[in-house]
C-alpha positions as CSV (number, residue, x, y, z in Angstrom):
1,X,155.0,159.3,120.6
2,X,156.4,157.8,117.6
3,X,158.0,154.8,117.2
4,X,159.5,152.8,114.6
5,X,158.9,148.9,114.8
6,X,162.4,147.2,114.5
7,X,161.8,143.5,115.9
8,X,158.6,141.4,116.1
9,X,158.2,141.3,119.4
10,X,157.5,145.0,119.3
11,X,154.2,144.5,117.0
12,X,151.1,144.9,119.2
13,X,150.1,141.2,118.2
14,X,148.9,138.8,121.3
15,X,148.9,135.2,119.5
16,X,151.5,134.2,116.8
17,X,149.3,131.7,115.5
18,X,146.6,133.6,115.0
19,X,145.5,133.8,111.2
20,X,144.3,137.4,111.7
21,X,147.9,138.0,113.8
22,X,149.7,136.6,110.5
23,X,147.9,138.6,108.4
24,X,148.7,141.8,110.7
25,X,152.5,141.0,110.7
26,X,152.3,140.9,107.3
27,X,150.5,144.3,107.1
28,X,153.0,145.9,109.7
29,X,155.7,144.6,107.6
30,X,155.1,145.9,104.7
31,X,154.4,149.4,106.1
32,X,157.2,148.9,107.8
33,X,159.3,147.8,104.6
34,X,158.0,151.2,102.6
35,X,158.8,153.5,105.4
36,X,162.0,152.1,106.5
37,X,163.4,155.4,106.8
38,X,160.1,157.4,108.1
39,X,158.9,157.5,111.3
40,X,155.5,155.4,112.5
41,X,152.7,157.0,114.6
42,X,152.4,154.1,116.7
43,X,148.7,155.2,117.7
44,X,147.4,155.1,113.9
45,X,149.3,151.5,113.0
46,X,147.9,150.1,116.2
47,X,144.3,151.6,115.6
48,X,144.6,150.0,111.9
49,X,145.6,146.8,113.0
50,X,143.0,146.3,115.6
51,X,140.2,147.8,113.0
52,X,141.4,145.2,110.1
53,X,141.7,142.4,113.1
54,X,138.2,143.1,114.2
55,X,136.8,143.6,110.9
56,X,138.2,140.4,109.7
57,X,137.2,138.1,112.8
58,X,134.0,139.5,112.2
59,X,134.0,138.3,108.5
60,X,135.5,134.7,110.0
61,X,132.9,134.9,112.6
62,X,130.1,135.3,109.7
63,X,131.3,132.7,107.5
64,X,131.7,130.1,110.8
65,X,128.4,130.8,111.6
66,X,127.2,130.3,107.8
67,X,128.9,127.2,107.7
68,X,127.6,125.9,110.9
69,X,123.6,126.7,109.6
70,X,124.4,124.7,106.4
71,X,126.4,121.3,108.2
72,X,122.7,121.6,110.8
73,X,120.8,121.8,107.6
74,X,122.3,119.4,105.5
75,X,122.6,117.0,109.1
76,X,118.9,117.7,109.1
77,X,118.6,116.3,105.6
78,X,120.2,113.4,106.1
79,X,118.5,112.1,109.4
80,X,115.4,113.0,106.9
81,X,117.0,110.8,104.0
82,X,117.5,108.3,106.5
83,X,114.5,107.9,107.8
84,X,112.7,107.8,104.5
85,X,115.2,105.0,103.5
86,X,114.0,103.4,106.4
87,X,110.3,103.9,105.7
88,X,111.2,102.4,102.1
89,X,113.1,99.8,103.7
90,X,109.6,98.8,105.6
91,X,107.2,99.5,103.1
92,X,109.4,96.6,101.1
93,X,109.7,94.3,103.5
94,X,105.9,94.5,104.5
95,X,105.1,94.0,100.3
96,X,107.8,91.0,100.4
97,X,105.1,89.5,103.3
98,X,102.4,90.2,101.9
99,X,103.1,88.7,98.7
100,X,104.0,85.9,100.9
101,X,101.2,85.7,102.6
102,X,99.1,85.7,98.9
103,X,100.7,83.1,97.7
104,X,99.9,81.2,100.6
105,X,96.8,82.2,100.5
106,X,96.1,81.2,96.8
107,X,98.3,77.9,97.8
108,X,95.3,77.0,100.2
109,X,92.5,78.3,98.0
110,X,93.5,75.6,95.4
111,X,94.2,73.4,98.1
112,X,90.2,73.7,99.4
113,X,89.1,73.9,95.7
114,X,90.3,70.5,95.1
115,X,88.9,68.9,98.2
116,X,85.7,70.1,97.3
117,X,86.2,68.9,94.1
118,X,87.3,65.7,95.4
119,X,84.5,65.4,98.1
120,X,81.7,65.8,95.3
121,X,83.2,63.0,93.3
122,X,82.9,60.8,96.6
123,X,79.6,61.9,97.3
124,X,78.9,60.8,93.8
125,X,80.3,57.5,93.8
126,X,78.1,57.6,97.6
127,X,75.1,58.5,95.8
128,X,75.5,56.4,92.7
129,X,76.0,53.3,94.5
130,X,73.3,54.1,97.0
131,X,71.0,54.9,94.6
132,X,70.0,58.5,95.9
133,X,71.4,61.4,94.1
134,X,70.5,64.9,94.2
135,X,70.2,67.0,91.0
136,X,69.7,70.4,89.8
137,X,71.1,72.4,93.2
138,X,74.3,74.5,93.3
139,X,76.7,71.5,95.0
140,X,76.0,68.1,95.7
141,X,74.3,69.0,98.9
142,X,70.5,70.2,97.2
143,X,68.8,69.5,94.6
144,X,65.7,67.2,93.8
145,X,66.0,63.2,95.1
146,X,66.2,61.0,93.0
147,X,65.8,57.3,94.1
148,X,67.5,54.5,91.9
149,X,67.6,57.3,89.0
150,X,64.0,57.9,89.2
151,X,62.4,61.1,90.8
152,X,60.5,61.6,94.4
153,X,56.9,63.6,94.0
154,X,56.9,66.2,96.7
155,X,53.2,65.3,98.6
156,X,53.6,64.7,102.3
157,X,57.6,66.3,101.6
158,X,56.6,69.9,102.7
159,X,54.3,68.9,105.8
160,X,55.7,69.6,109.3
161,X,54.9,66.6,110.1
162,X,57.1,64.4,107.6
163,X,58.7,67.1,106.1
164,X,62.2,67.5,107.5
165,X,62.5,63.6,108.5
166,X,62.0,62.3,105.3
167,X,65.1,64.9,104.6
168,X,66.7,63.6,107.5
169,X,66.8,60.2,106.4
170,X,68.1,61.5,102.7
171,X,70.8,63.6,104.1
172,X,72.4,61.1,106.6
173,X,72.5,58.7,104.0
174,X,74.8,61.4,101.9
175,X,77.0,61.4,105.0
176,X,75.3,64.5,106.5
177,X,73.7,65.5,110.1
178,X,71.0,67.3,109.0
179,X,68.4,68.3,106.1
180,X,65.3,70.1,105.2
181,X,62.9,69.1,102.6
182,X,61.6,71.6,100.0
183,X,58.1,71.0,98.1
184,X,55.6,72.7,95.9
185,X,54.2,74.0,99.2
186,X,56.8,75.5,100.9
187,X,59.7,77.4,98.6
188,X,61.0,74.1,96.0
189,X,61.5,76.6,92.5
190,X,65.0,76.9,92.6
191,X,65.9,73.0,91.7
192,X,63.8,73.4,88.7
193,X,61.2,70.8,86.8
194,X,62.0,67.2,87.0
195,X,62.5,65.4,83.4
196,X,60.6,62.3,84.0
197,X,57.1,62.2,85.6
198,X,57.7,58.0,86.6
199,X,58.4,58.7,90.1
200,X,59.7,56.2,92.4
201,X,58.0,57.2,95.2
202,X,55.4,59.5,96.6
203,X,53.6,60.0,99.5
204,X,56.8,59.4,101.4
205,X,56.1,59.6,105.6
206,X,59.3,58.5,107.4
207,X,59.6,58.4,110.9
208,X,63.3,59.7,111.2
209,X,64.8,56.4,112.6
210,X,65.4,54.5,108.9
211,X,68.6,54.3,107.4
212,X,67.3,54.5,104.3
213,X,64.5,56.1,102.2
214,X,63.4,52.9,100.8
215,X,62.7,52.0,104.3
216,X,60.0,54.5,104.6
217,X,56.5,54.2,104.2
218,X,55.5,55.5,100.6
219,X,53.5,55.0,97.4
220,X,56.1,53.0,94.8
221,X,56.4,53.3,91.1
222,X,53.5,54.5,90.9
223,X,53.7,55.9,87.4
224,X,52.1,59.4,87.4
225,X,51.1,59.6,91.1
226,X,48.7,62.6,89.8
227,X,52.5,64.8,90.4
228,X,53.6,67.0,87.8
229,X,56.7,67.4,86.4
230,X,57.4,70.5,88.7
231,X,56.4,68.7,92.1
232,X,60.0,67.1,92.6
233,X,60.8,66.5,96.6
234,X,63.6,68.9,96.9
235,X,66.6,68.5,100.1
236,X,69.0,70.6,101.3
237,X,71.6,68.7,103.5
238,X,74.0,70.5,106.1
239,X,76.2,69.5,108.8
């Protein structure tokens, strides 16, 4: 049958708003405007109007779908930028504590350097009013005695018997607990030669109860002593 399309309700067009229904009126129309005075085939518009309509959701459908994969892809991107931001946001913060921490830690270096600095100088001023000092070790702590600037030979200093008391006695006197005595015999190379061979005392054989040195019993001033220069009583106080 033929039929000649006079009035838009007659199109074979379900939804008005349709984009692909718009662009079928305006295919219908314009057939229908160049053959105003021919007859249609209904069958052939109506088969060319449903192959354009499915030909162009298909393209729609495409291009939705191609849209779709790029906004999940560029979604995945961002959560991706995000989370490195975040990661950079960390890694500054952690930097920002640690150089915090640094400079604390440098803060209480100097801090600690300048107490030691300031204990040797009182251990010093101990020693030099005492009379004892010990020279030639690594801190104030060691090094060969000296008693009232004069040195200590080493005989009786490395014995087990006398040894560590005589140490004892030096080291509490310094303001420590505890000391150990180093001679000729047992290890005393590391404080080095004394200069002077006048000793003040040899032969030194505390009993670990005196308060001082001087208190002990020993040989005094006695010049040489038969000691030689390297046979300095060496100490090594600890707490």
């Amino acid at each position: 049958m033929k039929h000649r399309f006079k009035e838009q309700e007659d199109w074979p067009l379900q939804d008005p708003q349709d984009p692909l229904t718009i662009i079928d009126s305006v295919e219908i129309s314009l057939v229908y405007s160049n053959e105003a005075k021919c007859d249609i085939d209904t069958t052939e518009v109506v088969r060319y109007v449903h192959f354009n309509r499915m030909l162009n959701r298909i393209i729609i459908d495409n291009n939705r779908r191609e849209i779709e994969e790029i906004e999940n892809e560029t979604n995945v991107v961002k959560d991706e930028l995000n989370a490195r931001k975040e990661e950079i946001s960390n890694l500054k913060r952690d930097l920002k504590k640690t150089k915090v921490d640094m400079a604390s830690m440098h803060s209480q270096i100097r801090l600690l350097s300048e107490q030691v600095v300031n204990e040797e100088k009182i251990h010093q001023v101990i020693n030099s009013r005492q009379g004892i000092e010990l020279r030639g070790g690594t801190s104030w702590m060691e090094g060969n005695l000296f008693v009232d600037g004069k040195p200590v030979c080493d005989d009786r200093w490395e014995t087990v018997r006398y040894g560590n008391q005589n140490a004892g006695v030096v080291c509490r006197m310094l303001g420590f607990s505890k000391g150990v005595s180093l001679g000729t015999g047992n290890g005393n190379k590391r404080f080095g030669a004394v200069p002077s061979t006048d000793w003040s005392m040899d032969d030194v054989a505390c009993t670990g109860t005196e308060t001082d040195i001087r208190q002990c019993p020993a040989m005094r001033n006695c010049g040489g002593c038969g000691c030689k220069a390297h046979e300095g009583a060496g100490v090594v106080c600890s707490n």
